[in-house]
C-alpha positions, 0 to 999 in steps of 0.5 A: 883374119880381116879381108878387104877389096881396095874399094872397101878400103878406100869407103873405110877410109873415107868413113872415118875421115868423114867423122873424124878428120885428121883423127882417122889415121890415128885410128887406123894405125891403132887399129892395125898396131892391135892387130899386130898385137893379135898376130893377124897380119891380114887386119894388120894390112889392111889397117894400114891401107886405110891409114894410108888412103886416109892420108891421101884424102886428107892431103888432097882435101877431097873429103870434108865432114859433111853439112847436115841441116836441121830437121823440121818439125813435121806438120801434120794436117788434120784435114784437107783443104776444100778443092771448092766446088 
């Protein structure tokens, strides 16, 4: 049985809305048909939950994937400048 504090239902959310867009309440509602299936009620509610807190980010549009920018290289120096002196 899957346990679950608003706050964590609401990171989940926003987690999988982060990565898969409109494409999270699918997932939630799949997840939480499977754990009807299974007879769990707990997971089945909180599957549910995370659908409907990801519907509500998703129509607030307060969640957007986020910008990741490209990595550098790292440069490695292989000596350090003279301070002079």
């Amino acid at each position: 049985m899957m346990e679950a504090d608003p706050l964590e239902i609401w990171m989940i959310a926003g987690l999988l809305v982060d990565e898969l867009g409109a494409g999270a309440i699918a997932v939630a509602q799949q997840r939480a048909q499977r754990a009807l299936s299974e007879n769990d009620i707990g997971t089945n509610a909180v599957w549910r939950a995370v659908s409907a807190a990801a519907a509500t980010y998703l129509a607030a549009g307060t969640r957007t994937r986020p910008v990741v920018a490209p990595r550098r290289k790292a440069v490695r120096r292989t000596s350090r400048p003279s301070l002079g002196g």
